[in-house]
C-alpha positions in Angstrom: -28.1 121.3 56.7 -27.4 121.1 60.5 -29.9 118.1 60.8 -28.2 116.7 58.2 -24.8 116.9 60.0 -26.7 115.9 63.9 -27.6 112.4 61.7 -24.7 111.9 60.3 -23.0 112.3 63.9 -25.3 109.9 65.3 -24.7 107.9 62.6 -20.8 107.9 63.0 -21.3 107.4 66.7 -24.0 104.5 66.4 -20.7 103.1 64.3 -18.4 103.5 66.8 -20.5 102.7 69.7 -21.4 99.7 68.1 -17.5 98.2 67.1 -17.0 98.4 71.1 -15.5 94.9 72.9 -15.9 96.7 76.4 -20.0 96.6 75.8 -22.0 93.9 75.9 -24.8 94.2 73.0 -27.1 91.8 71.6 -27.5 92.0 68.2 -31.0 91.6 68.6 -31.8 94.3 65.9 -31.8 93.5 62.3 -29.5 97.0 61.8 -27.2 95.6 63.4 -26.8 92.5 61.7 -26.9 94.2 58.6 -23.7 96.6 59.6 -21.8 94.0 60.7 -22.2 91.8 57.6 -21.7 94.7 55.2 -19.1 96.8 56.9 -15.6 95.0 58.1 -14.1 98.8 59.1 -17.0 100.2 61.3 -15.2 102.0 64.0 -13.0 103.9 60.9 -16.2 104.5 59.4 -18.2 105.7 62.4 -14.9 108.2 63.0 -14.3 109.4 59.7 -18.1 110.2 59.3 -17.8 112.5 62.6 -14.6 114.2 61.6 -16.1 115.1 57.9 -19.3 116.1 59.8 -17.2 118.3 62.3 -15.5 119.8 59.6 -19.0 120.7 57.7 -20.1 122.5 60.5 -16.8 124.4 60.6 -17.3 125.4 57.0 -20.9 126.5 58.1 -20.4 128.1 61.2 -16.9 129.3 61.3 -14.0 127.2 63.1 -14.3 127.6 66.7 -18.1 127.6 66.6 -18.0 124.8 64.4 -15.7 122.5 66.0 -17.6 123.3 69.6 -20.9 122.9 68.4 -19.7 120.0 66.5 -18.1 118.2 69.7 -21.2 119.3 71.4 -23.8 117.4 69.2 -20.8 114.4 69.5 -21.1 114.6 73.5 -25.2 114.5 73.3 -25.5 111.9 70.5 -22.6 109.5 72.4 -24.4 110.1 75.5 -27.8 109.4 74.5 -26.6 106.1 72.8 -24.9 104.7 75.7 -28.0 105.4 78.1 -30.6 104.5 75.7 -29.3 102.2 73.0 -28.9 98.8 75.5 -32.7 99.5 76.7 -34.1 99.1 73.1 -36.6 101.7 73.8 -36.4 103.3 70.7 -36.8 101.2 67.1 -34.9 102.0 64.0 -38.5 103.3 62.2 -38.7 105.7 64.6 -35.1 107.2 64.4 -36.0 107.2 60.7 -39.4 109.0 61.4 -37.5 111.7 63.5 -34.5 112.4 61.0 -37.1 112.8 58.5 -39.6 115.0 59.9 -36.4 117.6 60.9 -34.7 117.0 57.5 -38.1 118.3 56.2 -39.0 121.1 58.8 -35.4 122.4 57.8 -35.8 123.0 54.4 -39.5 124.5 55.1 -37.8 126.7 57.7 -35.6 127.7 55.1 -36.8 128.1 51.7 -40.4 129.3 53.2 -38.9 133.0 53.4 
């Protein structure tokens, strides 16, 4: 469930990140194209997504633990999308790759005891 939540906040902050004027991005990649043809409200999107993750994580961990860790994850995720998302370094398949391989080291983690 918490590498559900860390996507989802990287999710909402790739949102947000992305709606910004002051940045100059090329929209070079073909998921960005696709968000801004299908989504008129990202920045409200990107927000909401973080808040209902935030408050997942305080149903999970309790509120202050939730909302720190929470604003935590927020701070790493923004940070690591402002440094490494103009370099196009990494590629969409291999975001994909890693959310997957956590998702499914989660539930063996788990349900394996």
């Amino acid at each position: 469930m918490i590498s559900i939540l860390f996507s989802l906040i990287l999710l909402g902050s790739f949102l947000s990140y992305s709606t910004s004027t002051k940045v100059n991005l090329s929209e070079n990649s073909a998921l960005d194209v696709r968000l801004n043809n299908a989504f008129k409200f990202k920045n409200q999107l990107g927000w909401m997504i973080v808040f209902i993750s935030i408050l997942s994580f305080t149903l999970i961990l309790g509120f202050t633990s939730g909302i720190l860790i929470g604003l935590f994850i927020y701070a790493i995720s923004i940070s690591l999308l402002v440094c490494i998302y103009p370099l196009h370094i990494v590629k969409t398949k291999i975001v994909v790759l890693f959310i997957f391989i956590s998702i499914i080291s989660e539930f063996i983690l788990n349900y394996a005891s």
